[in-house]
C-alpha positions in Angstrom: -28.4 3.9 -7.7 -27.0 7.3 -6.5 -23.9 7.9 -5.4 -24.5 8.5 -2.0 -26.4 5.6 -1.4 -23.8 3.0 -3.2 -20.8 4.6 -1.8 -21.6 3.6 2.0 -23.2 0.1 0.4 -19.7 -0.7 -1.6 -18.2 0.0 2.0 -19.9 -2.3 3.9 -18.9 -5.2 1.6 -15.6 -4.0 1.4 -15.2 -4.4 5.4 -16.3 -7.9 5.4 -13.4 -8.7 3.3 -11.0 -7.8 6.4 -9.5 -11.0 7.8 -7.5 -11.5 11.1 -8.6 -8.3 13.0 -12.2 -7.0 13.5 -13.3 -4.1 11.2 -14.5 -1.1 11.8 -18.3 -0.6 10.8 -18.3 2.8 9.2 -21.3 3.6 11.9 -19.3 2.8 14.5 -16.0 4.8 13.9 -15.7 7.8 15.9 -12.5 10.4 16.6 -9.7 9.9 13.7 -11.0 7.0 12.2 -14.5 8.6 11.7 -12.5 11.0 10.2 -10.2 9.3 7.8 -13.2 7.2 6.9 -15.3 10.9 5.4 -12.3 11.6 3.5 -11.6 8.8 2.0 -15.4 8.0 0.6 -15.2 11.8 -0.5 -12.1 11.5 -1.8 -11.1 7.8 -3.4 -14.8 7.4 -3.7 -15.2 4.4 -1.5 -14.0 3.3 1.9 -11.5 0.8 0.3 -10.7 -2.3 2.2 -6.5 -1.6 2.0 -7.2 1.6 4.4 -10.2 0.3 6.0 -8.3 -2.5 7.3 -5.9 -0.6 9.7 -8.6 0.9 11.6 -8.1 -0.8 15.0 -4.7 1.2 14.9 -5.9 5.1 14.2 -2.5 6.4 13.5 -1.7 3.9 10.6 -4.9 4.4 9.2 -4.1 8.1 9.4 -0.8 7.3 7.6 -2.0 5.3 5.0 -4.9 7.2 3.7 -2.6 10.1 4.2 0.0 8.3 1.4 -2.9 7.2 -0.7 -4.4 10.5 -1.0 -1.3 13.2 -1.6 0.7 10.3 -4.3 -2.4 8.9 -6.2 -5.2 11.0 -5.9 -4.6 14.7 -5.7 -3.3 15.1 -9.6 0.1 16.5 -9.7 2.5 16.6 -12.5 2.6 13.0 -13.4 -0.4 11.7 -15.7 -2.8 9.2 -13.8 -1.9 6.3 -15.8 1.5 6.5 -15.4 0.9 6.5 -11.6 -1.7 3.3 -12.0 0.6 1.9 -14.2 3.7 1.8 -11.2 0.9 1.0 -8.9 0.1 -2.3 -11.1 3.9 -3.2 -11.7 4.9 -2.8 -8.4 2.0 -5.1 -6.9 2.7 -7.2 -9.8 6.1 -7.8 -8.2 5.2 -8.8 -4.6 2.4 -10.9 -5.9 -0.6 -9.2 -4.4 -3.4 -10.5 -6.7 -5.4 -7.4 -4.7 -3.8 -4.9 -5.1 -3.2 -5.5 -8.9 -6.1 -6.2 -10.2 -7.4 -3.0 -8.7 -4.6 -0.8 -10.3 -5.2 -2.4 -13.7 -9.0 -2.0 -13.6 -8.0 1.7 -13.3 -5.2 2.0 -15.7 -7.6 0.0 -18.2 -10.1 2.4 -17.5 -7.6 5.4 -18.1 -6.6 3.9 -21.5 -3.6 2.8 -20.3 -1.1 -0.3 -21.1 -0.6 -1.9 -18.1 1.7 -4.9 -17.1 -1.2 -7.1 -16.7 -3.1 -6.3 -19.6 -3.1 -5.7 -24.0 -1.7 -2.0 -24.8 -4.7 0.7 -25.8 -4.6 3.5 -28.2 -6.7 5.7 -26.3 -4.3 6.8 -23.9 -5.0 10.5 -21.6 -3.5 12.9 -23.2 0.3 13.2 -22.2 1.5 9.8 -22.0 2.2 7.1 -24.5 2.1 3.0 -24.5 6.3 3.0 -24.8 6.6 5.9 -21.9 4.2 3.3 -19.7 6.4 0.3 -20.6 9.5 2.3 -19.7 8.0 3.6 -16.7 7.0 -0.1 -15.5 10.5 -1.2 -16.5 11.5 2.0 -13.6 9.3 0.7 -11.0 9.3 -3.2 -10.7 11.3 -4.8 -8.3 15.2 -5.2 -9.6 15.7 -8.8 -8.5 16.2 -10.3 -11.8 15.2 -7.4 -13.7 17.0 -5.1 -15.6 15.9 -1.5 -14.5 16.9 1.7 -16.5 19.3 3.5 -15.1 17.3 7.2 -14.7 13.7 7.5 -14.5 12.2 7.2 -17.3 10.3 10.6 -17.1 10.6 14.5 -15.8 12.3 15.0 -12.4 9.0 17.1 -11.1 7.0 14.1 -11.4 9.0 11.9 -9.6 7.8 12.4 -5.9 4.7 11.3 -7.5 5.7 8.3 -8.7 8.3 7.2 -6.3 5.7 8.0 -3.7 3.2 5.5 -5.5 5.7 2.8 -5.9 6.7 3.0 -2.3 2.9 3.5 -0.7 2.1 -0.3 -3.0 5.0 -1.6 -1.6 3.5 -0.4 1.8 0.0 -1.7 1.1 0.9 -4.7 -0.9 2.4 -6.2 2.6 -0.4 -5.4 4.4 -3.0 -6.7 2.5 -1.6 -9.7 1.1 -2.1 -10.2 5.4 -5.7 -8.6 6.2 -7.5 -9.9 2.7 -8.3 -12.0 0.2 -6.8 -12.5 -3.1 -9.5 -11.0 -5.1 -11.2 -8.1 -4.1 -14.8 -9.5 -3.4 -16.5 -10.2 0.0 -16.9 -13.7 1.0 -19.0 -16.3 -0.6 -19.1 -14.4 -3.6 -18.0 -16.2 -7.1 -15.3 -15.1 -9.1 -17.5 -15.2 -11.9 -19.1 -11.7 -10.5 -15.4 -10.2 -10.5 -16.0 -7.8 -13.6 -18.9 -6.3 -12.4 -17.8 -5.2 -9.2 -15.0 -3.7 -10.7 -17.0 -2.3 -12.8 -19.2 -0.3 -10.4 -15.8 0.3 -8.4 -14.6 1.5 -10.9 -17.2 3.7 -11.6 -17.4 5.0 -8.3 -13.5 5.7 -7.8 -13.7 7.6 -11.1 -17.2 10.0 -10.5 -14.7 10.6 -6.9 -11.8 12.1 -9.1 -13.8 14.3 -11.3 -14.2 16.5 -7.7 -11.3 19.1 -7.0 -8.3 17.5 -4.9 -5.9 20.1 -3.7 -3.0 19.2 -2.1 -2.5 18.6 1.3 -5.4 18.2 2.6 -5.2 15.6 4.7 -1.8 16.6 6.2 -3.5 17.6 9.8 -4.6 13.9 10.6 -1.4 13.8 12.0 1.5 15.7 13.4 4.2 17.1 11.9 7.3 15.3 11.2 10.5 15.9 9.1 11.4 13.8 5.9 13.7 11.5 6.8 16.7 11.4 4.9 16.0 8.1 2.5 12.9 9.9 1.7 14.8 12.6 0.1 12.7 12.0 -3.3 10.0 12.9 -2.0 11.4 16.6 -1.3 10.3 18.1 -4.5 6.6 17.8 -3.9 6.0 19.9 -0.3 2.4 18.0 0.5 4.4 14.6 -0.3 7.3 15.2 1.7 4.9 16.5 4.3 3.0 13.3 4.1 5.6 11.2 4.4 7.7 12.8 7.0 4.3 12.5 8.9 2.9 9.3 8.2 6.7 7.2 8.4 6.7 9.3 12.1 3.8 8.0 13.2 4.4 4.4 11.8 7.8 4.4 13.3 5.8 4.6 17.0 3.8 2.4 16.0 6.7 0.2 15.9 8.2 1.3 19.1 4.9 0.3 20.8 4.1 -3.5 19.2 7.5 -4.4 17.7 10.3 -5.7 20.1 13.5 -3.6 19.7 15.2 -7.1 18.5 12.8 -8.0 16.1 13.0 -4.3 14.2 16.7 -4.7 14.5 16.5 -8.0 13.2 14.7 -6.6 10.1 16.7 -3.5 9.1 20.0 -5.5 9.4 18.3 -8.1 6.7 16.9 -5.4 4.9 20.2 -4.2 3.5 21.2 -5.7 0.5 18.4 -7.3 -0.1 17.2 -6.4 -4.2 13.3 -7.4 -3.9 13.1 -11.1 -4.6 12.1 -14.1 -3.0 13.8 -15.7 0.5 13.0 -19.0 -0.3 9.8 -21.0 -1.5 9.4 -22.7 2.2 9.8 -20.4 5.5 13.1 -22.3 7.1 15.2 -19.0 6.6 12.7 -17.1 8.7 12.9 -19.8 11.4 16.5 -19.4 11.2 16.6 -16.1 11.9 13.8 -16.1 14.6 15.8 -18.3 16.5 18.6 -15.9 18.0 15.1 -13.8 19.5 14.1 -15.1 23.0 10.4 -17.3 22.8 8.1 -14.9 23.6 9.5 -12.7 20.6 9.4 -15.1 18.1 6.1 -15.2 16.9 6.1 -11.3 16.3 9.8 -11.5 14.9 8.3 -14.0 12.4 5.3 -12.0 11.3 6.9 -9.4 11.0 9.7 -11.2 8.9 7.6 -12.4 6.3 5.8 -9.4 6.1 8.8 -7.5 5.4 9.9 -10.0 2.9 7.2 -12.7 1.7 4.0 -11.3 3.0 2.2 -13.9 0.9 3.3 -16.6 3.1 1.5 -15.1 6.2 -1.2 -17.8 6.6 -3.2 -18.2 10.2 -1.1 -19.9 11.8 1.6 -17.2 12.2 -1.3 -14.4 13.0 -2.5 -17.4 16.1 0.8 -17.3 17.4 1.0 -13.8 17.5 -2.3 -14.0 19.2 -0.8 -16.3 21.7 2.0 -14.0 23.0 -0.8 -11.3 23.8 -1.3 -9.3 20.0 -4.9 -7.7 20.0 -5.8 -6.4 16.9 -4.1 -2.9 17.2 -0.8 -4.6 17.8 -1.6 -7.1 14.9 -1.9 -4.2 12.8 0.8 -2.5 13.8 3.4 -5.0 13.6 2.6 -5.4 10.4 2.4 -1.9 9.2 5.7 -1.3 10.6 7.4 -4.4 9.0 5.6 -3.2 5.1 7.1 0.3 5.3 10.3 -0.3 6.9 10.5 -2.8 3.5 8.7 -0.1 1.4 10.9 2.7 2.1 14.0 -0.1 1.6 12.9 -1.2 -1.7 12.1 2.9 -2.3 15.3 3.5 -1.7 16.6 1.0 -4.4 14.2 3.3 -7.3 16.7 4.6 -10.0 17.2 8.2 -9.1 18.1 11.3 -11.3 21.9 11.3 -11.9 
């Protein structure tokens, strides 16, 4: 089948996978989200499901193809397997089944020795099975880890990889929310999971074989300054660009569907934490929800265990979000907020050059 005929295909399945919030039927999009939607099938190769899925809120669809695009797909100084291989250690970490078994079926097809699969001798040229390991080692969440105390590789490629690490901590959260475990569209057995990541595969790789210069996706949004814990990213001019632009736009995105209280409530939980686990049951979120007047606490919950255990995001929390007045913008933008104000934390916490 040609290319132009399974790309739009693969997309439509893709969008039945989205859970919680309508999707956005590529026929249907129109202003920035038509937009974002051409330059990601040009671009990634497909209209993936963890961009797709923040449609009903333009701006953080803008800012999260925006990451995407200038950290993992415009080739830079850092080999493509070591950037699928943070991608796969980091989802690894936050337990997104998605997200991982995504980034593996790319590393694998790269050659690469990822955390969730054997080591290969048929690396790219450039990088190594023990440079991978260290490099995993770099990026996985600390909690209970020991971490090197320097990356692991040149300083010019670390606002690549830094800027991977923290966009999958960013999309991790938010589709362990909006999908499934596995990326296949309802009603299909797991039995057909190879052979759609197969032809994704496929597709996601004839997409990088096209020129990708930098930057070029920098005018879905206005311009913003880096902020300061994004200093990382200031080697790299299209990723600091990027970022400064995207984290702006998510930040009023915030302002707009998050309570003041409940984003205070995260940040102030945010510091010190190292990456791991609350608690298997949610009683420490109910604790802390508690201090927030009623009509908060739904939203002050989501947007806690987003933040912090987005796997334990079940109905229930999205109904009662629901029944405080959410749509599906605000849905999506609570949640978006609460995954990068956690994503540039955990960032943050990424061993830096001494």
């Amino acid at each position: 089948m040609p290319a132009s005929v399974l790309r739009p295909v693969l997309g439509a399945l893709g969008l039945t996978q989205i859970r919680y919030v309508g999707a956005v039927r590529r026929g249907r999009a129109s202003g920035l989200v038509a937009e974002v939607y051409k330059q990601v099938e040009r671009d990634f190769g497909v209209l993936a499901p963890p961009v797709a899925l923040h449609a009903p809120a333009p701006e953080a669809l803008a800012a999260a193809w925006m990451l995407l695009r200038e950290t993992l797909v415009v080739p830079g100084a850092a080999p493509q397997a070591a950037k699928e291989a943070v991608a796969t250690a980091v989802s690894l970490g936050n337990a997104c089944p998605y997200c991982a078994t995504i980034h593996n079926n790319a590393l694998d097809l790269l050659g690469g020795a990822g955390p969730a699969g054997p080591a290969r001798s048929d690396l790219e040229p450039g990088v190594g099975v023990a440079a991978l390991e260290e490099i995993v080692a770099w990026a996985m969440p600390a909690d209970g880890r020991t971490r090197p105390d320097r990356p692991p590789f040149p300083a010019a490629q670390l606002p690549e990889l830094a800027g991977v690490a923290v966009l999958l901590h960013y999309l991790n959260r938010v589709v362990n929310v909006f999908l499934r475990d596995v990326p296949l569209p309802p009603g299909v057995p797991e039995v057909a999971l190879p052979m759609v990541l197969r032809v994704l595969g496929w597709a996601m790789m004839s997409a990088s074989r096209r020129p990708h210069g930098p930057g070029r996706s920098l005018d879905l949004l206005p311009a913003a300054p880096l902020p300061a814990d994004l200093s990382w990213a200031a080697g790299n001019p299209a990723i600091a660009e990027a970022f400064g632009r995207a984290c702006a736009a998510i930040d009023e995105a915030g302002r707009r569907s998050v309570p003041e209280a409940v984003r205070d409530l995260v940040l102030v939980n945010l510091v010190g934490w190292r990456g791991g686990p609350r608690g298997i049951s949610r009683d420490w979120v109910e604790e802390l929800v508690g201090g927030l007047p009623e009509n908060q606490r739904p939203v002050g919950r989501l947007a806690l265990l987003v933040a912090f255990a987005s796997y334990q995001v079940d109905p229930g929390v999205v109904r009662s979000c629901r029944l405080v007045g959410a749509d599906d913008k605000t849905l999506v933008e609570i949640c978006s907020w609460a995954a990068m104000a956690a994503a540039r934390w955990l960032g943050g916490q990424l061993p830096a050059p001494h």
